[in-house]
C-alpha positions as MATLAB code, in Angstrom:
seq = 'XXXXXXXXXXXXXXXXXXXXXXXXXXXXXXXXXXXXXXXXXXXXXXXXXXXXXXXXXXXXXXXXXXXXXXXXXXXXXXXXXXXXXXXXXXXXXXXXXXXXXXXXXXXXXXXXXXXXXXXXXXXXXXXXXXXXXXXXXXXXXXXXXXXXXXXXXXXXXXXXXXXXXXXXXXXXXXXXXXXXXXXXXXXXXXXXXXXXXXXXXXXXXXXXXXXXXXXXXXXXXXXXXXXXXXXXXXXXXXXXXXXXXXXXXXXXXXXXXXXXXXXXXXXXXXXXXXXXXXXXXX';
ca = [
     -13.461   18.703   19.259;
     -15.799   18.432   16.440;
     -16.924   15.033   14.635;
     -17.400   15.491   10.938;
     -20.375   13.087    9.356;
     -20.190   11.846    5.403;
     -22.333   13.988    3.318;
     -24.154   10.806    1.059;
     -25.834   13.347   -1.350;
     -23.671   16.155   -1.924;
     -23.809   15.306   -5.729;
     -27.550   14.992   -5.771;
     -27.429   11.233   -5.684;
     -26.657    8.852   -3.113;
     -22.549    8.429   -3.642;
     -20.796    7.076   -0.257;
     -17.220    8.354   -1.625;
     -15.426   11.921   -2.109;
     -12.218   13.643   -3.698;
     -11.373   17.083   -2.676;
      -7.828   18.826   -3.123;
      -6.639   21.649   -0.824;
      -9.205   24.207   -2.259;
     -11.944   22.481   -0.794;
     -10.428   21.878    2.525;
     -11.784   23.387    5.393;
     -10.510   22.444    8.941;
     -13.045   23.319   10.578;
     -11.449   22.914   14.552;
      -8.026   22.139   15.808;
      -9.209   18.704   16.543;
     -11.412   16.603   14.237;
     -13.467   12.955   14.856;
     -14.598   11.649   11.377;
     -17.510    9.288   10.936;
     -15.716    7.267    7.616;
     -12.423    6.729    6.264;
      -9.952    9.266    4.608;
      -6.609    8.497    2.982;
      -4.959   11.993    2.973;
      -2.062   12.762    0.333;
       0.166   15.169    0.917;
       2.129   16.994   -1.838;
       3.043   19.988   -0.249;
       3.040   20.180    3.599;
       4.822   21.035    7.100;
       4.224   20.975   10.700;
       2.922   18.508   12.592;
      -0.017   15.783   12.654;
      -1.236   14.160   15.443;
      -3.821   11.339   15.662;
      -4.717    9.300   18.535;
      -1.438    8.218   20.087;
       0.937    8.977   17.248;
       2.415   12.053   16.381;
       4.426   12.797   13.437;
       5.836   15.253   10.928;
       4.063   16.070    8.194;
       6.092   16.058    4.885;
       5.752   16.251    1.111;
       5.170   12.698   -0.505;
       3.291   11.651    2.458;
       0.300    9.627    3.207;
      -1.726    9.733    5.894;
      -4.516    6.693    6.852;
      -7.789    7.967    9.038;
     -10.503    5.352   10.400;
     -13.502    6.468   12.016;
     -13.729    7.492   15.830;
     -10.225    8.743   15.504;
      -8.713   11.865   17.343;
      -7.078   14.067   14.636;
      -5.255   16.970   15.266;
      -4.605   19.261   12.858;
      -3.915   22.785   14.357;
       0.029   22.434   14.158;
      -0.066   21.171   10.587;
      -0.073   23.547    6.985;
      -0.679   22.024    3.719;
      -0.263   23.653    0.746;
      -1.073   20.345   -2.187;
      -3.264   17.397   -1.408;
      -5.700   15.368   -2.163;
      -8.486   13.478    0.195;
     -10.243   11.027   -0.585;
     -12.738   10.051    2.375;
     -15.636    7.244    1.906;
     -17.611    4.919    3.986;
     -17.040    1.477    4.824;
     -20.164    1.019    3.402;
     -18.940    1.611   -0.525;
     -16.509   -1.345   -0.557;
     -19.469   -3.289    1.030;
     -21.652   -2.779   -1.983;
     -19.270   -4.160   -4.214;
     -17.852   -7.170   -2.048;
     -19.478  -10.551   -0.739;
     -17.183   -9.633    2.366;
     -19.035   -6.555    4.834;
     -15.950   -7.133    6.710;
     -13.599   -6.217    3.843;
     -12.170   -2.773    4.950;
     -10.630   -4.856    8.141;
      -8.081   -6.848    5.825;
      -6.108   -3.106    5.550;
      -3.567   -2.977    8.349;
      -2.815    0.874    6.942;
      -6.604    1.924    9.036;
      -6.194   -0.688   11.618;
      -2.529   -1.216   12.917;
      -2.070   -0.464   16.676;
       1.535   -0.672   16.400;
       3.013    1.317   13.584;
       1.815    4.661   12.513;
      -1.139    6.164   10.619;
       0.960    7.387    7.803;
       3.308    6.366    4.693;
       6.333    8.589    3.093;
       6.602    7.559   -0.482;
       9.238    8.017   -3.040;
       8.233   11.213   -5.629;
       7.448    8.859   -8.519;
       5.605    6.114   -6.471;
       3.857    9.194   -4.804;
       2.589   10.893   -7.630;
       1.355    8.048   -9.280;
      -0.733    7.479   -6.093;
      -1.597   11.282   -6.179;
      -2.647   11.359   -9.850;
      -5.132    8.297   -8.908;
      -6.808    9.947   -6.198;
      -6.826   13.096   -8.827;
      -8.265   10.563  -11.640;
     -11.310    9.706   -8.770;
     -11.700   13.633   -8.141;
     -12.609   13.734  -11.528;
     -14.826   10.666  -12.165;
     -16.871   11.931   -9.392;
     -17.162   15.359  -10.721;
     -18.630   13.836  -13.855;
     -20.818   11.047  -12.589;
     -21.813    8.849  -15.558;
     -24.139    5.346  -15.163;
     -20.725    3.520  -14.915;
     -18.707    5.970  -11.914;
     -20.007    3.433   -9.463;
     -18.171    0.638  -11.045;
     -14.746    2.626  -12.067;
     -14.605    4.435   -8.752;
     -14.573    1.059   -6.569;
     -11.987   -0.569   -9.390;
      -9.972    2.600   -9.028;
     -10.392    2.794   -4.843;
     -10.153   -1.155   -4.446;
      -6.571   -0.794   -6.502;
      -5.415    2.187   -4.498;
      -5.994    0.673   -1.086;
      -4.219   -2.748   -2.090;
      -1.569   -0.914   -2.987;
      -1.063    1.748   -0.703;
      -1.377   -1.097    2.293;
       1.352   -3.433    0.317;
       3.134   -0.013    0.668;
       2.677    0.365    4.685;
       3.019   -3.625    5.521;
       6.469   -3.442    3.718;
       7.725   -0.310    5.110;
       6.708   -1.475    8.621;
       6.691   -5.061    8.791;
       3.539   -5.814    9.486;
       1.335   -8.801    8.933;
      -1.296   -8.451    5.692;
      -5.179   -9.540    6.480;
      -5.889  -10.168    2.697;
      -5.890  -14.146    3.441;
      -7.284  -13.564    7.103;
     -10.696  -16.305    7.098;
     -14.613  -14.424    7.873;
     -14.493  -14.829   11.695;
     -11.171  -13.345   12.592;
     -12.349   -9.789   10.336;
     -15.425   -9.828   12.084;
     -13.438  -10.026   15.334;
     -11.037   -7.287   14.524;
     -14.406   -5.253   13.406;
     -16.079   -5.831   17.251;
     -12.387   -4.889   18.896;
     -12.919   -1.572   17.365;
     -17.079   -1.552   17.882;
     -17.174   -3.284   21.989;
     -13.622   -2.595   22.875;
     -15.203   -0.246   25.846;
     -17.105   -2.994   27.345;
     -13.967   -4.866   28.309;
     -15.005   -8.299   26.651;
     -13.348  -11.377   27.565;
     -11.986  -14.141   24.850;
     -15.158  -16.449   25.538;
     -17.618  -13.275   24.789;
     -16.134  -12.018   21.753;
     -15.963  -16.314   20.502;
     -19.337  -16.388   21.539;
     -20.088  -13.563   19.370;
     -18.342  -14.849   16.696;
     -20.250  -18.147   17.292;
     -17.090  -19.822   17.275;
     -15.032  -21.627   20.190;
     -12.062  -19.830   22.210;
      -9.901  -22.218   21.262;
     -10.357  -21.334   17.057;
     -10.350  -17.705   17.934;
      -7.188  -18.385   19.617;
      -5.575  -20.222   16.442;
      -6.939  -17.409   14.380;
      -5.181  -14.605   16.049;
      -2.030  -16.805   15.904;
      -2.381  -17.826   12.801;
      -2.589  -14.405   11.098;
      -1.994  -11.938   14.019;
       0.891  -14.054   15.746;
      -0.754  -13.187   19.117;
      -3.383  -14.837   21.468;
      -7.088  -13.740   21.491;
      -6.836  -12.186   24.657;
      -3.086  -10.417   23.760;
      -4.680   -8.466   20.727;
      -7.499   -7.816   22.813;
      -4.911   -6.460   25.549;
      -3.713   -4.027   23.265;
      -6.924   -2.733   21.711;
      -8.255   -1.760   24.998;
      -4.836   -0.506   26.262;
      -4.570    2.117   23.155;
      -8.052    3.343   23.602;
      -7.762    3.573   27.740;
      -4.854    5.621   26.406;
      -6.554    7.997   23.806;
      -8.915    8.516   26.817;
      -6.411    9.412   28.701;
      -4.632   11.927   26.087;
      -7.668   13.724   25.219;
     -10.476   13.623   27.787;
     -10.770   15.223   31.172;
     -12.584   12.437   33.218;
     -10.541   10.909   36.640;
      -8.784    7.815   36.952;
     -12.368    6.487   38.655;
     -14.250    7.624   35.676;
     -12.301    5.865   32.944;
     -12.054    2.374   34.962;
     -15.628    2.524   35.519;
     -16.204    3.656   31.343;
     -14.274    0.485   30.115;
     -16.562   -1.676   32.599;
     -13.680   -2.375   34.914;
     -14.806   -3.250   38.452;
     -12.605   -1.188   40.486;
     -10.188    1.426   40.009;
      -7.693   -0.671   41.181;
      -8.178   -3.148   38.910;
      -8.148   -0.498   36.132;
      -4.621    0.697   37.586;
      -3.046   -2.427   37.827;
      -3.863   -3.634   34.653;
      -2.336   -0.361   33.101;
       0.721   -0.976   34.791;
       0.751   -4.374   34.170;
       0.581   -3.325   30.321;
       2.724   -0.165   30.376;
       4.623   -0.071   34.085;
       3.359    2.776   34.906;
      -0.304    4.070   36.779;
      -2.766    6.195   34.636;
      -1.919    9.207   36.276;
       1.842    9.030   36.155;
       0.706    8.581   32.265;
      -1.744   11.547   31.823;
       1.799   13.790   33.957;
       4.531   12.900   31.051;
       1.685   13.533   28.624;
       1.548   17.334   30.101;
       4.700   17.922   30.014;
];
């Protein structure tokens, strides 16, 4: 598995955002980590993409949404047209009061539905023709490319995530209040070290009980159901694509026991880890 950093001065200045097409694309190992975000369009494509828990079929007019620390497998999959565009969380910072901003887009950080988007042609290629439109303004950095690029990426993103909450039904962040962002940032951040509700308010520096209104209010779950979920994905991307014992993982994601571990897997899926890890070999 190899992890693939952002290269901040590939164009001689500091620039925390790329464009490449498929000429420049070089998959470098079957499975890939990435250090920043990517939003992946796919004009011409087949086979089959797999990240974290989700796998899918890759097709033409498709979109495909990467956040960092994610398991990407791409040794199945053949594209033929596409454009990336990958950044860091850090680019959108510059240009917003909000650090947290890059947590209101449920298209990088939805648990439940998956990582990509099939568009119609026309609604697809004006996406595609955008990211092509960034290619360029980055290949001919002026005084003012700062300023167009985040216009141009801040446009694309709202768009592309109106896109994925309407095709999938789920909630939009872009009203979601300071606190509850900077609680969905530490899920994906402390998630390992099995936090409870009163740790991650007391991070926060907020009470349980407005964390708990916060995650109802704009999640429609409790603090300690999204929470639930968060750990039981990444217990299960553990699970999928490491090679440590049942012991080992409890003991990674600060669980006392192993039989604590197993029971609250089964608790959240009804089956043990094992009997999970044996239908994933199968």
């Amino acid at each position: 598995m190899k992890t693939l950093t952002f290269e901040t001065r590939k164009y001689g200045r500091e620039l925390l955002l790329d464009a490449v097409d498929e000429q420049d694309i070089d998959f470098v190992d079957d499975e890939l980590v990435l250090s920043f975000y990517a939003v992946f369009f796919i004009n011409e494509g087949s086979g089959t993409y797999q990240q974290d828990l989700f796998d899918f079929p890759v097709r033409p007019h498709q979109v495909i949404f990467i956040r960092p620390s994610q398991v990407n497998v791409v040794k199945d999959m053949q594209v033929d047209r596409c454009q990336l565009i990958v950044f860091e969380s850090g680019f959108l910072d510059e240009f917003f009061v909000d650090h947290n901003f890059i947590h209101r887009f449920r298209c990088f950080h939805s648990l439940e539905a998956p990582p990509q988007l099939e568009l119609e042609a026309a609604t697809f290629d004006k996406y595609y023709e955008l990211a092509r439109d960034i290619k360029e303004e980055i290949r001919a950095l002026s005084p003012d490319s700062p300023h167009i690029l985040r216009s141009l990426i801040y446009y694309l993103l709202v768009k592309l995530d109106q896109h994925y909450a309407l095709r999938y039904g789920v909630r939009r962040s872009n009203v979601a209040e300071a606190p509850l962002l900077e609680f969905q940032k530490l899920l994906f951040t402390r998630i390992r070290q099995n936090l409870t509700v009163e740790a991650y308010a007391a991070a926060l520096q907020i009470s349980r009980v407005h964390l708990n209104q916060l995650c109802r209010r704009y999640l429609g779950k409790t603090a300690k159901q999204v929470i639930e979920a968060h750990l039981l994905s990444e217990i299960k991307k553990e699970i999928k694509y490491g090679n440590k014992d049942v012991a080992e993982i409890a003991y990674d994601f600060h669980f006392s026991a192993p039989s604590n571990f197993s029971r609250f897997f089964k608790r959240m899926t009804g089956m043990s880890p094992q009997l999970f890890r044996d239908r994933l070999s199968k």
